[in-house]
C-alpha positions, 0 to 999 in steps of 0.5 A, a space after each residue: 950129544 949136544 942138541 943146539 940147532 945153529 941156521 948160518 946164512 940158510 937160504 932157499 930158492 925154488 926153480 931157476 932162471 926169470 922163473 925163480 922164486 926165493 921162498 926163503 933167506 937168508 937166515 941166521 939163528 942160534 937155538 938153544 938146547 933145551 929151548 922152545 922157539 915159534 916161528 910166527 908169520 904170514 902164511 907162504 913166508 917160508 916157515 915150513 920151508 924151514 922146517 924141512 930143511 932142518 930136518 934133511 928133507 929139503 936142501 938149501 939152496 945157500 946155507 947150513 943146518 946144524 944140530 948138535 954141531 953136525 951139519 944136515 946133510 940128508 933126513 934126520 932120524 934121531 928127532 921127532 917130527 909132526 906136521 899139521 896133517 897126522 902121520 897115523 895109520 887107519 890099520 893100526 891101534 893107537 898103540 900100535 902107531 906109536 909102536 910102529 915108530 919104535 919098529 921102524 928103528 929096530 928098538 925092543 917093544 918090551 922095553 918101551 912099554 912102559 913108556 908108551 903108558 905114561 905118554 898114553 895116559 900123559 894126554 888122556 888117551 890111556 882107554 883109547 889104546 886098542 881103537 884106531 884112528 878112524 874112531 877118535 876124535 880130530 884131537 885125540 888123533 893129534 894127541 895119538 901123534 905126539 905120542 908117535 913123534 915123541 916115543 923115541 925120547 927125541 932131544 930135538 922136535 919140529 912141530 910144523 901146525 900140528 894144531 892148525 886144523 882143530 877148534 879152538 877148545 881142542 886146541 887149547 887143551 892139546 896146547 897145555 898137554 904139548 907145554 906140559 910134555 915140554 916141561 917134562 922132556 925139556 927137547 929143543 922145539 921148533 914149533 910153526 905157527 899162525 897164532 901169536 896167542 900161541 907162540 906167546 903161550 907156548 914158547 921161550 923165544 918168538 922168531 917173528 918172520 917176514 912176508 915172502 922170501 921169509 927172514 927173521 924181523 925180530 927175537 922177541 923173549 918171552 919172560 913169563 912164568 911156565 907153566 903158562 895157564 889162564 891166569 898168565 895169559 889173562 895178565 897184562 904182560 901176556 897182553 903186552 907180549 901179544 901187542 908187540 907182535 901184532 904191532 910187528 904184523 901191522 907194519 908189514 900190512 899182513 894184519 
């Protein structure tokens, strides 16, 4: 299955009446199978709107959703989901959150094992299985939350700031273990973000979104070499990147 996501005139307006407030739209945007795409703009444009009505938990109120050519008609369970607030459960292991995504899909714990090593190990949190979440750090809890959301290998993942609430060092690490992961799975990838540092490091294409009702102001391709470290991000085209889009911002006021 195809894992292409296509927005087609994708509109949304919360109440109704002289009380009704466009929050976002409309929208047309083609995202490729296998790309990585950050949604980048001022806070309250719309961009986690977005993120929910692609994965079925909100309904549009013009337009459609479709990924894999099949409209989005109601929640999505084949993809990967991860907002900026962990889903983990204080009761269970890490090992036993990232297994609790496998149980609530009725797949064999024995088959995955082996997966649920390599992912562990893939962000460092190998020797860290059997504690809970309460006793890790706000990084290692993010990183514990990948593993969750990507289990499941999932073709299709929407990454609504999951790094908003953390230092920059933490930050900067989970960001090179989320490229990495990246490059390996090659998933199709709607990330949110604030950072246009970010958005620049991570992504192949930048969807810069205006102040409310969110809609798309610019496709901005970032033709950089992956895997994106210090040496790229200190380069002069990184900076050019960077440029381009505070420009953008500065126009609307926002920066």
């Amino acid at each position: 299955m195809s894992h292409h996501i296509e927005f087609a005139g994708l509109k949304k307006v919360f109440g109704t009446g002289p009380d009704a407030v466009q929050a976002f739209g409309p929208v047309d945007l083609s995202i490729a199978e296998g790309e990585f795409i950050s949604l980048l703009g001022p806070s309250g444009c719309g961009k986690s709107t977005l993120m929910m009505m692609t994965s079925g938990l909100l309904e549009a109120t013009e337009g459609t959703v479709t990924i894999g050519g099949s409209q989005v008609k109601g929640p999505q369970t084949d993809i990967g989901v991860m907002f900026q607030d962990n889903t983990l459960v204080p009761w269970r292991t890490v090992r036993g959150n990232v297994e609790l995504q496998l149980e609530m899909r009725g797949k064999s714990l024995k088959e995955f094992s082996d997966k649920i090593d390599n992912l562990l190990a893939s962000v460092h949190l190998e020797d860290f299985a059997d504690r809970h979440p309460y006793e890790l750090s706000g990084g290692m809890q993010q990183r514990a939350a990948f593993c969750q959301a990507m289990v499941h290998d999932p073709k299709t993942m929407l990454l609504d700031e999951p790094l908003g609430k953390l230092d920059a060092m933490t930050r900067e690490r989970i960001r090179s273990d989320l490229q990495r992961l990246w490059m390996q799975e090659r998933a199709t990838v709607i990330f949110v973000t604030h950072s246009i540092e970010e958005a620049v490091q991570l992504s192949t294409k930048v969807a810069v979104i205006t102040p409310r009702p969110g809609t798309i102001e610019r496709i901005i391709e970032i033709d950089l070499p992956f895997p994106r470290d210090f040496d790229v991000k200190n380069s002069p085209e990184f900076a050019a990147y960077v440029r381009e889009i505070q420009e953008i911002f500065r126009g609307y006021g926002v920066i």
